[in-house]
Every structure is written in structure tokens, then in C-alpha cells.
N, C-alpha and C positions, 0 to 999 in steps of 0.2 A: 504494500500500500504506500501509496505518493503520496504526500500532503504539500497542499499549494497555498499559502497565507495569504492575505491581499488585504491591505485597507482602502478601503471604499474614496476615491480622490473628488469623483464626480459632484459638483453640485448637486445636481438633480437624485443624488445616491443612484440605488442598484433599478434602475428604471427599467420600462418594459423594453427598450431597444440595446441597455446589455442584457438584460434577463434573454432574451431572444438571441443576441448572439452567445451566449453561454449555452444555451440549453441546446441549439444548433448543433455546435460545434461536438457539443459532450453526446449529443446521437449519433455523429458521426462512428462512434467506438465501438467496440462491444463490451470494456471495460464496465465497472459500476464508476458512476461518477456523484458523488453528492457534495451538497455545500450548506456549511456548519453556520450559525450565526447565533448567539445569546442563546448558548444550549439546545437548539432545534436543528433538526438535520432532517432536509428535504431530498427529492432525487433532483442534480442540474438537470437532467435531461425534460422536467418538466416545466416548462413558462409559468405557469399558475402557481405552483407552487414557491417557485424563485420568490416571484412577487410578493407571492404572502407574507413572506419575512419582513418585508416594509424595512430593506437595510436602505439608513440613511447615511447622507457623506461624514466620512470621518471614524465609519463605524467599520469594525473585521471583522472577516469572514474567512473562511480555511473551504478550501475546496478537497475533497479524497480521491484519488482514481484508485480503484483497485481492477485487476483480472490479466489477460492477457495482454492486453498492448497498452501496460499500463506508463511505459514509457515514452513512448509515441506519443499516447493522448494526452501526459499531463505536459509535454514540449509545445504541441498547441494549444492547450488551454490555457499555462502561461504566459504565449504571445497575447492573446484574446484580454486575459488579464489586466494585462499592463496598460490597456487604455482604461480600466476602470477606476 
């Protein structure tokens, strides 16, 4: 298991157009990919759920990849990352 840290840079926080490229990206895999935030851990592969979390800027978040290509996919997720 990978673990990806990030704090949240964006004004607007974890809005629906990175929720959407996260959750994108993390279905691309077949890895598990989930993302942690004040003790709740959702699946990234799902929009809905991302959102729910309601992360605001300035707040962290840890992303998991686990499975087989869990190297690969946590290499693009932390590209994707770095604009949040």
C-alpha cells in the first residue's frame, strides 16, 4: 500500500472538477484507491463520494492505492495531485 499526502492549496478546496479528475484518473487502475480526510475514508474512484467530504483549502487529505499496479497509479495520481 502507497500512501499519497496532499494539502488541499485550492481556494475553492476539493471541488467537483478535482473530485472528477481524481476519481477519473483512480478508475483508470485496477488498484483500490481511497482518500482519507478527518477520519472518513471514501472510494476516489467515486465523484459523490469525494465531494461529500466537503475538504476545504488548507485542509489534508492522504490518498491509499493499494493492488497490483499500485505503483503506476499512485505516479499519476501524484501528478493529478499537485494541482490541488
Amino acid at each position: 500500500m502507497l500512501e499519497l499526502p496532499c494539502d488541499i492549496t485550492d481556494p475553492l478546496g476539493l471541488h467537483i472538477q478535482l473530485a472528477v479528475l481524481l476519481a477519473s484518473e483512480a478508475g483508470r487502475w485496477r488498484s483500490h484507491v481511497t482518500l482519507e480526510h478527518a477520519g472518513r475514508v471514501v472510494d476516489a474512484k467515486q465523484v459523490l463520494e469525494i465531494t461529500m467530504l466537503c475538504v476545504r483549502s488548507g485542509e489534508h487529505v492522504v490518498v491509499r492505492v493499494s493492488g497490483p499496479d499500485e505503483a503506476t497509479a499512485a505516479d499519476a495520481l501524484r501528478k493529478i495531485m499537485a494541482t490541488f
